[in-house]
C-alpha positions in Angstrom: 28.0 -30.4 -38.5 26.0 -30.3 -35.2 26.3 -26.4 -35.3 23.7 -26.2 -38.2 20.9 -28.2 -37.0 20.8 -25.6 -33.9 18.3 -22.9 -34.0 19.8 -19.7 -34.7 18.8 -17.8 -31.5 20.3 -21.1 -29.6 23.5 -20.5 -31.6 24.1 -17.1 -31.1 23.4 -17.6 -27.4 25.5 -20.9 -26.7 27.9 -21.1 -29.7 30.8 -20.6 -27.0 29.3 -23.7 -24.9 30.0 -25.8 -27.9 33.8 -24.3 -28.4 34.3 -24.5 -24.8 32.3 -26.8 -22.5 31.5 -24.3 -20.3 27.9 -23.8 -18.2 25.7 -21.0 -18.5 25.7 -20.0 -15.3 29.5 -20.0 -15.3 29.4 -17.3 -18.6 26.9 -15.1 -16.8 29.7 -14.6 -13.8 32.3 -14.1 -16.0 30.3 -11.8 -18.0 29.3 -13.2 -21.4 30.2 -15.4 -23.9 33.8 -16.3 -25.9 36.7 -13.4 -25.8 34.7 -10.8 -26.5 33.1 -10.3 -23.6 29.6 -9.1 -24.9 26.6 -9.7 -22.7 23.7 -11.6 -24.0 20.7 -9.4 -21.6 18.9 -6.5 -23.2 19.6 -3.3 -22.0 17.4 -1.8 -19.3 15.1 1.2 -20.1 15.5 3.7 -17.3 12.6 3.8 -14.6 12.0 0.4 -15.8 12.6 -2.0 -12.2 10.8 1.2 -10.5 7.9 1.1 -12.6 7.5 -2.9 -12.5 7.5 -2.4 -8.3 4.5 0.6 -8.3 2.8 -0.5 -11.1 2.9 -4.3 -9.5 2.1 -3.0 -5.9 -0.7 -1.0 -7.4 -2.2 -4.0 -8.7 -1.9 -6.1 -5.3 -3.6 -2.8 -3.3 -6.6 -3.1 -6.1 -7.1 -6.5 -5.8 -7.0 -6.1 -1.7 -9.3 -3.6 -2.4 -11.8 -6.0 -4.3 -11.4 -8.3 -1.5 -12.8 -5.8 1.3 -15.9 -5.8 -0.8 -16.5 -8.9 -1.0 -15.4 -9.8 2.4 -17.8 -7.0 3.8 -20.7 -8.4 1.7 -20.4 -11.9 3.0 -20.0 -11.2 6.1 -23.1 -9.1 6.1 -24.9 -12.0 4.6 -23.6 -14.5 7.1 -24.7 -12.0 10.2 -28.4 -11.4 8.2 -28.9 -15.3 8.0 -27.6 -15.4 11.7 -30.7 -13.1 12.9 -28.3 -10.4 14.0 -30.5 -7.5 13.6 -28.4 -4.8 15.4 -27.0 -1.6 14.0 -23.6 -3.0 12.7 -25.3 -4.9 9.8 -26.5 -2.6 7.2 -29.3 -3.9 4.9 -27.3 -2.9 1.9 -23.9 -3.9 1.1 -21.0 -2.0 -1.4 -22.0 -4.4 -4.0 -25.4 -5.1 -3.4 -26.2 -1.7 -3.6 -26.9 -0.8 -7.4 -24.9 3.2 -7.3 -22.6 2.2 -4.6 -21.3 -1.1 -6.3 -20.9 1.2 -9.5 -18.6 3.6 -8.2 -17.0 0.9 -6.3 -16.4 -1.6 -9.4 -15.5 1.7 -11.6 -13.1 2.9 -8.9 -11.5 -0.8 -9.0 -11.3 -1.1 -12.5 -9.7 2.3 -13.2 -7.2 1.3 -10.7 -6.2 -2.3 -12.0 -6.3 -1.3 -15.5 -4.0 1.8 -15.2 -1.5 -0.2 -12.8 -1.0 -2.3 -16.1 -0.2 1.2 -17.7 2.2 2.4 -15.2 4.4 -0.9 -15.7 4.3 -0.3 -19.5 5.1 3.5 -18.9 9.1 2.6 -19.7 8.7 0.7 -22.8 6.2 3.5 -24.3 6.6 6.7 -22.7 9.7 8.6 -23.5 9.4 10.7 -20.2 8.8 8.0 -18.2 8.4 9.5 -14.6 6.1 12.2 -15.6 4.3 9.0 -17.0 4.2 7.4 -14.0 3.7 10.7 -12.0 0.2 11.4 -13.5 -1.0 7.7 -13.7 -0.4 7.2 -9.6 -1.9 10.7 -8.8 -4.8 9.9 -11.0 -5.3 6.4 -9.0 -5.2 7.6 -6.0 -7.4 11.2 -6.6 -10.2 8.7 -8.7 -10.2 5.5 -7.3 -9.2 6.5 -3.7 -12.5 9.0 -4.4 -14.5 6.1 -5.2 -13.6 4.1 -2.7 -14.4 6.4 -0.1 -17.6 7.3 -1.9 -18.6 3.5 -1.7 -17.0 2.8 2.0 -18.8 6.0 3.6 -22.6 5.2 1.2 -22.1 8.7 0.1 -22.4 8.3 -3.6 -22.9 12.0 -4.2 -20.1 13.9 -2.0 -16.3 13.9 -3.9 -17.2 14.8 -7.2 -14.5 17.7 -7.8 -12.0 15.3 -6.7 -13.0 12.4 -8.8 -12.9 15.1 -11.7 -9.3 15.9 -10.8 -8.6 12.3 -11.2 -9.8 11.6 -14.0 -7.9 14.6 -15.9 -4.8 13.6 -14.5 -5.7 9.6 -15.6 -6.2 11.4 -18.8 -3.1 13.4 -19.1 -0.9 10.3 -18.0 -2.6 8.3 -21.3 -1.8 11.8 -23.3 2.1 11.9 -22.0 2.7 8.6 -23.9 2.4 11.4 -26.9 5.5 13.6 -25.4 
């Protein structure tokens, strides 16, 4: 009778915990649940743990990233309202700057967004590490383009590489096709 008032993914999970009193943690040493033996995890997708740590690691870099910026404009600030003329503080800063904060903040966004599709490369891609492949070599030819572009204030210099980038981000989103 207390079988039935269970919800049925509970029961199929634990029905052997209320045959045998037995801990969860116990079943997952021993390998699963009752005689049979069968596991209750899902299957993992190959690439899948590999993706998860580049796609994860990208997104920590891009968010480092994002702090330099931010870091280097306040501390520009804080040095301008200190009366520090000398030739270390620039007048303009990555963000402040109207076509360097572009490229910087497209560079950035391009490389967060795409981290999130190289950690769902496994569940949607069936060829997972050309997937992958494309989407990190498009990060780093476009975003490590902007980047520079925006470190160095050299918004015009980089271009072919940028374009390079940009096809291969491009042909990553198109191998979710193959």
């Amino acid at each position: 009778m207390f079988k039935t008032f269970l919800p049925s993914t509970y029961r199929q999970l634990c029905m052997c915990s209320l045959e045998k009193p037995m801990s969860c943690i116990t079943r997952k040493r021993l390998g699963g649940c009752g005689s049979s033996g069968a596991k209750n995890e899902l299957p993992k997708k190959p690439g899948q743990l590999l993706c998860l740590a580049i796609g994860s690691t990208s997104m920590v870099a891009s968010i480092i990233m994002a702090f330099l910026a931010v870091r280097e404009r306040n501390l520009t600030y804080l040095k301008q309202q200190q009366g520090r003329s000398d030739e270390s503080v620039s007048a303009t800063t990555i963000l402040d700057s109207k076509i360097l904060g572009e490229n910087f903040l497209g560079g950035n966004r391009m490389h967060f967004l795409h981290s999130f599709a190289i950690i769902a490369a496994p569940y949607a891609s069936a060829n997972v590490f050309l997937t992958t492949g494309l989407f990190l070599s498009g990060i780093a030819l476009y975003s490590g383009a902007q980047y520079k572009r925006s470190f160095n204030r050299q918004p015009e210099s980089l271009k072919p590489i940028l374009w390079a980038g940009g096809a291969l981000l491009l042909a990553g989103w198109l191998s979710f096709l193959l």
